[in-house]
PATOR-941739 format. One line per 4 residues: for each residue z, y, x of C-alpha. Coordinates in Angstrom, 1 decimal. Layout:
REM PATOR-941739
Z/Y/X  ... $
REM end
This chain:
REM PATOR-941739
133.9/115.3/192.7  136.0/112.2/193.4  135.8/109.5/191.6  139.9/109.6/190.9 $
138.9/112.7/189.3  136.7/111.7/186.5  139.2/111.3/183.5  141.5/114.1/182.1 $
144.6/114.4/180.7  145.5/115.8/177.7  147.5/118.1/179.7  144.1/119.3/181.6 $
142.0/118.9/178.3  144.8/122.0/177.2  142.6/124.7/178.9  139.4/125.9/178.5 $
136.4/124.8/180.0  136.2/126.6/183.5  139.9/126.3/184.0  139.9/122.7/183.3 $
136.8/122.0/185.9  139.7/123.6/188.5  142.6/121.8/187.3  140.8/118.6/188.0 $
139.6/119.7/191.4  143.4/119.6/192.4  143.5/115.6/191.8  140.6/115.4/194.4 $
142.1/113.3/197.4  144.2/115.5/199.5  142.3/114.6/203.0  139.3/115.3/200.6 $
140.3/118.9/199.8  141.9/120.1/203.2  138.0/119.8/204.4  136.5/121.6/201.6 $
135.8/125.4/201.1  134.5/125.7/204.7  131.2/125.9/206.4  129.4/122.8/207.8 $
131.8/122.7/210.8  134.7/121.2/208.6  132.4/118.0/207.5  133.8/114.6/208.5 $
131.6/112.5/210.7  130.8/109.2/208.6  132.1/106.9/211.4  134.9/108.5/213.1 $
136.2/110.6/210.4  136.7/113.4/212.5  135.0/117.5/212.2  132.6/118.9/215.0 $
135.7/119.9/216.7  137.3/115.6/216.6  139.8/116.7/214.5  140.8/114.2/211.3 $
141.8/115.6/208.3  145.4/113.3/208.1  148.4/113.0/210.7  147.2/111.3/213.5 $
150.6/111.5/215.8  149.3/109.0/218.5  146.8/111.7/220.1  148.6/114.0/222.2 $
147.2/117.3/221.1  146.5/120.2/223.9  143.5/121.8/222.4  145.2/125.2/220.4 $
142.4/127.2/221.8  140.0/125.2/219.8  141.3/123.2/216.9  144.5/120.8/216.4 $
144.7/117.9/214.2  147.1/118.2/211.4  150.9/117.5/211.9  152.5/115.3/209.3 $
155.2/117.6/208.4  152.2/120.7/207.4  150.5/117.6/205.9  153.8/117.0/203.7 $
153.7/120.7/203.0  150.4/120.8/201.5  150.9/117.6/199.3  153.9/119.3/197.8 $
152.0/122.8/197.9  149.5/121.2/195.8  151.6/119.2/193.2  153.9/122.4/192.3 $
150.5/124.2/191.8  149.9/121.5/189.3  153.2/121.9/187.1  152.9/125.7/187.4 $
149.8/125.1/185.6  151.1/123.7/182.8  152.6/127.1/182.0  149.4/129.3/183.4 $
145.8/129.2/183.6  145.0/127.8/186.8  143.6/131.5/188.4  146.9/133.1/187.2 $
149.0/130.1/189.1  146.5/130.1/191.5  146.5/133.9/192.2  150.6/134.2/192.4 $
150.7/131.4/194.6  148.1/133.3/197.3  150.5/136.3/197.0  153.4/134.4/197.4 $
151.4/133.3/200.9  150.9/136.8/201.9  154.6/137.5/201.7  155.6/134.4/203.3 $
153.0/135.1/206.3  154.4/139.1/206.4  157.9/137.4/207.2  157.0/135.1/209.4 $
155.1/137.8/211.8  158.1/140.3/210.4  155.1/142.9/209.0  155.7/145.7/206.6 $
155.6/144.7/203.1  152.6/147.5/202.8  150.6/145.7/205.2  148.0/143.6/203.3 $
146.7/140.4/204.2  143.5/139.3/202.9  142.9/135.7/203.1  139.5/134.0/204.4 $
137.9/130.1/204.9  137.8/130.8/208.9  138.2/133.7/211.3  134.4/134.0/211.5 $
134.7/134.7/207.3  137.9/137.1/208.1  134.8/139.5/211.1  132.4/139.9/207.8 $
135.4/141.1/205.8  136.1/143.4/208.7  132.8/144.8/208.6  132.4/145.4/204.9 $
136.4/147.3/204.6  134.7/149.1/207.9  132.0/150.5/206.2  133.9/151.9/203.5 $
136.6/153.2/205.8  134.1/155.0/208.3  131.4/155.9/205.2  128.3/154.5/206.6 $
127.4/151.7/208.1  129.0/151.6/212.0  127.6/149.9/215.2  129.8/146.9/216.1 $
130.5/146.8/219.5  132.1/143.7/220.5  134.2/143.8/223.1  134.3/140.1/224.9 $
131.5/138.8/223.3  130.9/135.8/225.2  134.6/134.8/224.4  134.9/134.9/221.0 $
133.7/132.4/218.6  129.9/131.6/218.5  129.5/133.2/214.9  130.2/136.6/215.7 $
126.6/137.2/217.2  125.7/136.7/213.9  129.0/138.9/211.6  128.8/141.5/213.7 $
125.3/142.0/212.4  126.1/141.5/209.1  123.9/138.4/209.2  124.7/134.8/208.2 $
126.5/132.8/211.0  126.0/129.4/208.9  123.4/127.7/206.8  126.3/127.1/204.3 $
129.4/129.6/203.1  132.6/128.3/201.9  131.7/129.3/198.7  128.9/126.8/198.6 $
126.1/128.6/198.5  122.9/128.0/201.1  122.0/130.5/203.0  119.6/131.4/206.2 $
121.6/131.2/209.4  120.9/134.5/211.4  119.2/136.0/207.8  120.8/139.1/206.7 $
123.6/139.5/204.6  122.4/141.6/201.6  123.1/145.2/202.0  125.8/144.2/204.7 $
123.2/143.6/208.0  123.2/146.4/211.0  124.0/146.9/214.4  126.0/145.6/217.5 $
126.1/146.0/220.9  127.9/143.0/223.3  130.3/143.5/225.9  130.8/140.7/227.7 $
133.8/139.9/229.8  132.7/137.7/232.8  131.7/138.7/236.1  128.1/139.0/236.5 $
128.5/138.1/240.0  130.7/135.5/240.4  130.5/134.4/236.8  133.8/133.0/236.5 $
136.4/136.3/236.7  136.8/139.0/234.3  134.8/141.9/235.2  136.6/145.2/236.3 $
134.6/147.7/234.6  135.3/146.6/230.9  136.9/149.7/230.0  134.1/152.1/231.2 $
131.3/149.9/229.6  133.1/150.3/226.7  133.7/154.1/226.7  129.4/154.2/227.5 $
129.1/152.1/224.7  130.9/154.0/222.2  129.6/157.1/222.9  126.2/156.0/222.7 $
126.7/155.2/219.8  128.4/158.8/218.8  125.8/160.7/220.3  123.1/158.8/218.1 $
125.0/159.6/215.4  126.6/156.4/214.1  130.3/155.8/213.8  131.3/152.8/215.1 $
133.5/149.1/214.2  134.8/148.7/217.8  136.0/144.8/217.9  138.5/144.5/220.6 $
139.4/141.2/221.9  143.3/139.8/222.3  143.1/136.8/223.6  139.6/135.3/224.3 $
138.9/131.6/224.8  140.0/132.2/228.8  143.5/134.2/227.5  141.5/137.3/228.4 $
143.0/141.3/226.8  140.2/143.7/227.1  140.0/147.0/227.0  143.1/148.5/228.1 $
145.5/150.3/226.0  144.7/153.0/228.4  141.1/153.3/227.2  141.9/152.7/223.6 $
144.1/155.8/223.8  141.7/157.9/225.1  139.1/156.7/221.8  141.6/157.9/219.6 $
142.2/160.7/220.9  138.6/162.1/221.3  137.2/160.0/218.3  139.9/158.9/216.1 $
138.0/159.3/212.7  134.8/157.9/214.1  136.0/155.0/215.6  137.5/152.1/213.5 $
139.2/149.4/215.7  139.5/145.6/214.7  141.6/143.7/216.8  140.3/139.9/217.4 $
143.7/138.0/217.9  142.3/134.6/215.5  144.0/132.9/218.8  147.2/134.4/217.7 $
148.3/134.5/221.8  150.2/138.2/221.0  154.1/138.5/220.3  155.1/140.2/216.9 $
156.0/143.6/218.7  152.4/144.0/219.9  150.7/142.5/216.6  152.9/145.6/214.8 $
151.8/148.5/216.7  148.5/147.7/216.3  148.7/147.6/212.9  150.4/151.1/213.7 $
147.9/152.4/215.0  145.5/151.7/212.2  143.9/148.9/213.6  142.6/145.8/211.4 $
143.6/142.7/212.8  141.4/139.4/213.0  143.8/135.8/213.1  144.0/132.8/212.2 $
146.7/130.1/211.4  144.6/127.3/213.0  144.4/128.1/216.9  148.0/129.0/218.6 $
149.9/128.0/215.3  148.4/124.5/215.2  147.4/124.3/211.5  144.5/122.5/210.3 $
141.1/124.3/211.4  140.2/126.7/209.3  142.1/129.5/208.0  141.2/132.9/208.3 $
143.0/136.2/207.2  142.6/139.9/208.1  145.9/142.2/208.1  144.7/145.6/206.8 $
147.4/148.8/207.9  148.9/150.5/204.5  146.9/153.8/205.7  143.5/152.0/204.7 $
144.5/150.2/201.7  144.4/152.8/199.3  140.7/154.1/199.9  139.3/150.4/199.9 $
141.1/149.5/196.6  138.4/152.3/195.7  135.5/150.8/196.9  132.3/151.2/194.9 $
129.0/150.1/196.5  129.6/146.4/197.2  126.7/144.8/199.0  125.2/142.2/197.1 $
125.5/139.4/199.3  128.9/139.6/200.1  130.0/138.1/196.9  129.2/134.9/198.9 $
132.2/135.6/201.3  135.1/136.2/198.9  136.5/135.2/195.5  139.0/137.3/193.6 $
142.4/135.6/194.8  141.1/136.7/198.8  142.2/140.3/197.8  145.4/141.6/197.4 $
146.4/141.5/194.0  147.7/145.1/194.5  144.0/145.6/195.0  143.4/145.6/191.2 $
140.0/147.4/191.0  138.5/146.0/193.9  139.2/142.1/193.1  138.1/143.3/189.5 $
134.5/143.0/191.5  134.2/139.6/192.5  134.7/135.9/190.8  137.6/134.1/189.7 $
136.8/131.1/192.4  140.2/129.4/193.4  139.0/127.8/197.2  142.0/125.1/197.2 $
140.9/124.4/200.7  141.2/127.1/202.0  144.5/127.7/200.6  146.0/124.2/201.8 $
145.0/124.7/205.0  146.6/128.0/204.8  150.0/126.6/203.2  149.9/123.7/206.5 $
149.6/126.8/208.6  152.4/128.8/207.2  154.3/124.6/208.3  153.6/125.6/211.4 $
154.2/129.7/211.7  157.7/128.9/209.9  158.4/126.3/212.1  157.6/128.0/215.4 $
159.5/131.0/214.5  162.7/129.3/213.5  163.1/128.5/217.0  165.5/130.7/219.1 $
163.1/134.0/220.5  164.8/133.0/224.2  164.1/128.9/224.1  160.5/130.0/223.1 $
160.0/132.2/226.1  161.4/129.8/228.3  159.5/127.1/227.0  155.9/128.8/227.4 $
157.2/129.9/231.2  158.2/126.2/232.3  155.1/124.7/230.3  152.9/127.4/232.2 $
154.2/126.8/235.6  154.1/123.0/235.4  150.5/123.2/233.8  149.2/125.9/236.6 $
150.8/123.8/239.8  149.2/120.5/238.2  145.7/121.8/238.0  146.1/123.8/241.4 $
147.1/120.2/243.1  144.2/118.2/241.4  141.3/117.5/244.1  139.3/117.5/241.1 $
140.1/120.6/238.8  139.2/124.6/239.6  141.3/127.1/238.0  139.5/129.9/236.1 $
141.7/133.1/236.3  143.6/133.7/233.6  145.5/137.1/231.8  146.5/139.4/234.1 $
149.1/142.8/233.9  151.2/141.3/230.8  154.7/142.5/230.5  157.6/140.6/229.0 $
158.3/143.9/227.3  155.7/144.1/225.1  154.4/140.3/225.1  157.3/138.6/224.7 $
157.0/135.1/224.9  153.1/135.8/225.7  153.9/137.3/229.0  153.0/133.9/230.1 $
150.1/132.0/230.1  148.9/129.9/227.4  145.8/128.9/227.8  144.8/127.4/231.5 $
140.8/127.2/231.6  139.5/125.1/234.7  136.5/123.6/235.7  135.8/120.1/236.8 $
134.9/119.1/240.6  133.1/116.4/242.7  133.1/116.1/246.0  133.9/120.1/245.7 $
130.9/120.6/243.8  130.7/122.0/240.2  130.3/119.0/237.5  127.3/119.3/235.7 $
127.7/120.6/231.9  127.0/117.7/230.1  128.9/115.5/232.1  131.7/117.8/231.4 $
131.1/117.5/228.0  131.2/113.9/228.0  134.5/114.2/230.2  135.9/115.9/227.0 $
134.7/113.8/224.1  136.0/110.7/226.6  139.3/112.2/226.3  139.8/112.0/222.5 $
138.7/108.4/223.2  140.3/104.8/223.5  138.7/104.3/226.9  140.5/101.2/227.7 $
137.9/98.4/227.3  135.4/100.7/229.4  137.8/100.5/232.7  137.0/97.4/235.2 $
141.0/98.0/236.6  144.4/97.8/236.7  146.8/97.9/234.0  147.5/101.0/235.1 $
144.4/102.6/235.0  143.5/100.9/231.5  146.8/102.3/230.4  145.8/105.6/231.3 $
142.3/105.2/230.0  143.8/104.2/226.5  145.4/107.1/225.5  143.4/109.3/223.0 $
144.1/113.2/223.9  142.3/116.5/222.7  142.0/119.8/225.0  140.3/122.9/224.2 $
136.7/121.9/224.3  134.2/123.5/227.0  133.3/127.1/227.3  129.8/127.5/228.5 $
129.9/130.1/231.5  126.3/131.8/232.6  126.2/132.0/236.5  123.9/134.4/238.3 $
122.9/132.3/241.3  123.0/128.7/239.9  123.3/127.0/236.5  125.6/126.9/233.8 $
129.1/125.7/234.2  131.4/124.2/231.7  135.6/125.4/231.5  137.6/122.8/230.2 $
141.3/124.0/228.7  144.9/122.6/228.6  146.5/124.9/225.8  150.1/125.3/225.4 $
150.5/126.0/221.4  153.4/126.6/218.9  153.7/122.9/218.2  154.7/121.9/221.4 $
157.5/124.8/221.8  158.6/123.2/217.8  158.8/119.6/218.9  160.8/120.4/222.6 $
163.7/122.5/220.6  167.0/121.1/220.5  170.3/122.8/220.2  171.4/120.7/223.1 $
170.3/122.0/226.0  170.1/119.2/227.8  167.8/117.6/224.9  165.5/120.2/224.9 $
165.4/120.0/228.8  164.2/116.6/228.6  161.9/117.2/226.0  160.1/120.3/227.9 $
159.7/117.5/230.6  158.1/115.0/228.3  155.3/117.7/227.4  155.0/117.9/231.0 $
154.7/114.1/231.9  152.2/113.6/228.8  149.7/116.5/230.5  150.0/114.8/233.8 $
148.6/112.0/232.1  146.0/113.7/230.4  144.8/114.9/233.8  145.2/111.3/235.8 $
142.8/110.4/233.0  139.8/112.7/233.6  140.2/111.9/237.1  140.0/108.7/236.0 $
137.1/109.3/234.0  135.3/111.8/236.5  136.0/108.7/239.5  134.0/106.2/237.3 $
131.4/108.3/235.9  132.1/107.7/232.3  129.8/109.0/229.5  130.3/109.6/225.8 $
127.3/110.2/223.8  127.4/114.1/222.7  128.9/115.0/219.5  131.4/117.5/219.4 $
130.6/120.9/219.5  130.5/122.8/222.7  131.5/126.1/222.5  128.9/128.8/223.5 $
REM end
């Protein structure tokens, strides 16, 4: 509890004594609270101030920010959002106890959020601390959908987020939950642990493509699985860290059709790289659907939610056997409040983290989609053809393949790329991993009084930039490789809008300019061998 917190007002004194321990909560410092209700990975370094992934938790608008695939540093207009967010929850509770305020005010989220991504108002949206949270939820509503307890396979396992080794087990993926309680990382999850079976996407030859064979190593996988008698939680990945779709619609077609009531699909898209069009008929078909308002969006990392299809919601409302330690992973306000006898299960626990992240986010969704559907496909295409011809010109920067057989159809402004991977290069041979770690951390750096140059070059070196931070990459034949991303995200389509044409032009071509920078940098850095003692976190 912060010390601006210690006193109450007669106003606060007015509810009873749990409520009132809440209501105080709130006047915790707002930088304070936007990093609480999360696993360790939200802490605040003591010296920089900045998470594992060197994000702060105010506006920082000097750091040019190209790291969606990872995490983005809050924006001062979601910042703005969540101040006000937080003192209109405070007057509501003057008429309410704070769970009721509290509880209408997570509902009026899940409407605003089905609006934004122009859902069904039967589609449910069950709110989490992080993406990882949103996979154990997934596996829990799976259990009851399917009846027993499935075999996750996960499809893209060694793109997805580093927890999912651990939730698609049912096991602990921290040694902390938002909730606060310690836990055993790895240690099962009460009732929840069982099975999984990975599916990774790269090459195991040349360790650096996608493979072609996803879609029949995922048919062998599920009926394995069948034929051993288990049904099966088949997690299905759109995009990866690399911008990867795998399996093909194709092969998801021909599940449904042999094994429809067997099989129940969840659809990681926490990148939130998808158009509306595709994120709907998923939901369509039945499919649960993992995102998060933190990655493509650009709100503060985390926030989590998982977007249930009205077929399932009524026989999970009905859910009786509730593993014991999942009560760890949700409080009462998660669930939809349509979801009376469920949510009647777990705690009145208001996360107000959580939730301000989540009302920064919904900044950022609103934001993004208030700009014209044909400025942001054009946007996205310019942005991706400028980013892909300045990393194929760079002596020092390999392309990593990105998504491939995306129509504009069905993808809309995601027909594009978003995400461009690339490795780093001396000499034409691979960078070592940790120096290509320390390339990264340099990056979100003041480098200036390290340079023994120009003006120039210290000018360069100065600027403090994020990217998407590296993706460890197994090779058969040699050692580990680190990919490096430049991520085009919804921020950067906001900020370039302009009714005048001409305007937004120019301001297409600033984004442009400012990543031509960020790569004159790390050859800057790469030329004079520049180190930054690890911190961050590199992404497994």
């Amino acid at each position: 509890m912060s010390a601006g917190a210690s006193s109450l007002s007669d106003t606060e004194r007015a509810f009873d004594g749990a409520s009132r321990y809440r209501l105080r909560d709130l006047f915790t410092p707002l930088d304070t609270l936007l990093v609480s209700g999360g696993d360790p990975r939200l802490a605040l370094d003591a010296g920089d101030r900045v998470n594992a992934y060197g994000c702060a938790a105010a506006p920082e608008p000097e750091i040019w920010n190209f790291a969606s695939s990872t995490a983005s540093t809050i924006s001062q207009f979601a910042y703005d959002r969540a101040a006000l967010a937080r003192e209109e929850l405070v007057h509501r509770c003057l008429f309410d106890e704070v769970e009721i305020a509290f509880d209408a005010r997570c509902e009026d989220m899940r409407e605003e959020l089905r609006g934004h991504l122009q859902l069904s108002p039967r589609v449910d949206v069950i709110f989490s601390p992080s993406g990882t949270d949103s996979q154990l939820h997934a596996l829990f509503l799976a259990r009851a959908v399917l009846g027993a307890p499935p075999v996750t396979i996960v499809v893209g396992a060694d793109q997805t987020g580093s927890g999912t080794v651990h939730t698609a087990r049912g096991h602990h993926f921290s040694s902390m939950t938002a909730s606060g309680f310690a836990v055993r990382k790895d240690g099962a999850v009460a009732g929840l642990a069982g099975d999984s079976i990975a599916v990774p996407l790269l090459d195991a030859v040349s360790g650096i493509a996608m493979r072609t064979d996803t879609d029949a190593e995922v048919m062998r996988a599920v009926e394995n699985s069948l034929a051993q008698g288990r049904c099966v939680l088949l997690h299905i990945m759109d995009s990866s860290k690399l911008g990867w779709r795998a399996p093909s619609a194709a092969c998801l077609d021909e599940i449904a059709r042999r094994w429809s009531r067997k099989v129940q699909v969840v659809v990681d898209a926490c990148q939130a790289r998808l158009s509306r069009r595709r994120l709907r008929s998923y939901l369509d078909l039945g499919y649960m659907i993992l995102m998060t308002g933190s990655k493509f969006f650009g709100g503060p990392a985390f926030s989590g939610a998982l977007l249930v299809p009205k077929g399932l919601s009524r026989s999970l409302d009905r859910i009786e056997g509730i593993a014991p330690g999942f009560f760890d992973y949700a409080g009462r306000s998660d669930w939809p409040m349509a979801w009376t006898a469920l949510r009647s299960r777990f705690e009145r626990r208001p996360n107000f983290g959580q939730w301000l992240r989540w009302e920064a986010a919904l900044a950022e969704i609103g934001s993004y989609y208030a700009v014209p559907g044909a400025f942001r496909v054009k946007a996205l295409a310019e942005l991706a053809a400028g980013i892909d011809s300045m990393i194929a010109l760079s002596p020092s920067l390999q392309p990593v393949p990105t998504a491939t057989g995306k129509t504009a159809a069905d993808d809309e402004e995601f027909a594009h790329a978003t995400i461009f991977p690339f490795t780093l290069l001396r000499d034409g041979k691979p960078v070592p991993i940790a120096e290509t770690g320390a390339v990264h951390r340099a990056l979100a750096r003041d480098m200036n009084e390290e340079i023994n140059g120009s003006a120039a070059d210290r000018q360069v070196a100065a600027q403090r930039c994020l990217i998407g931070q590296p993706v460890r990459l197994e090779r058969p034949d040699e050692g580990p490789q680190a990919v490096l991303r430049l991520c085009a995200g919804a921020r950067l389509v906001t900020e370039a809008w302009s009714p005048d044409p001409v305007q937004a032009q120019r301001n297409v071509q600033h984004i442009l300019d400012r990543i031509a920078h960020v790569l004159v940098k790390i050859e800057l850095l790469l030329d004079r061998g520049m180190a930054v003692p690890g911190k961050f976190v590199l992404e497994a």
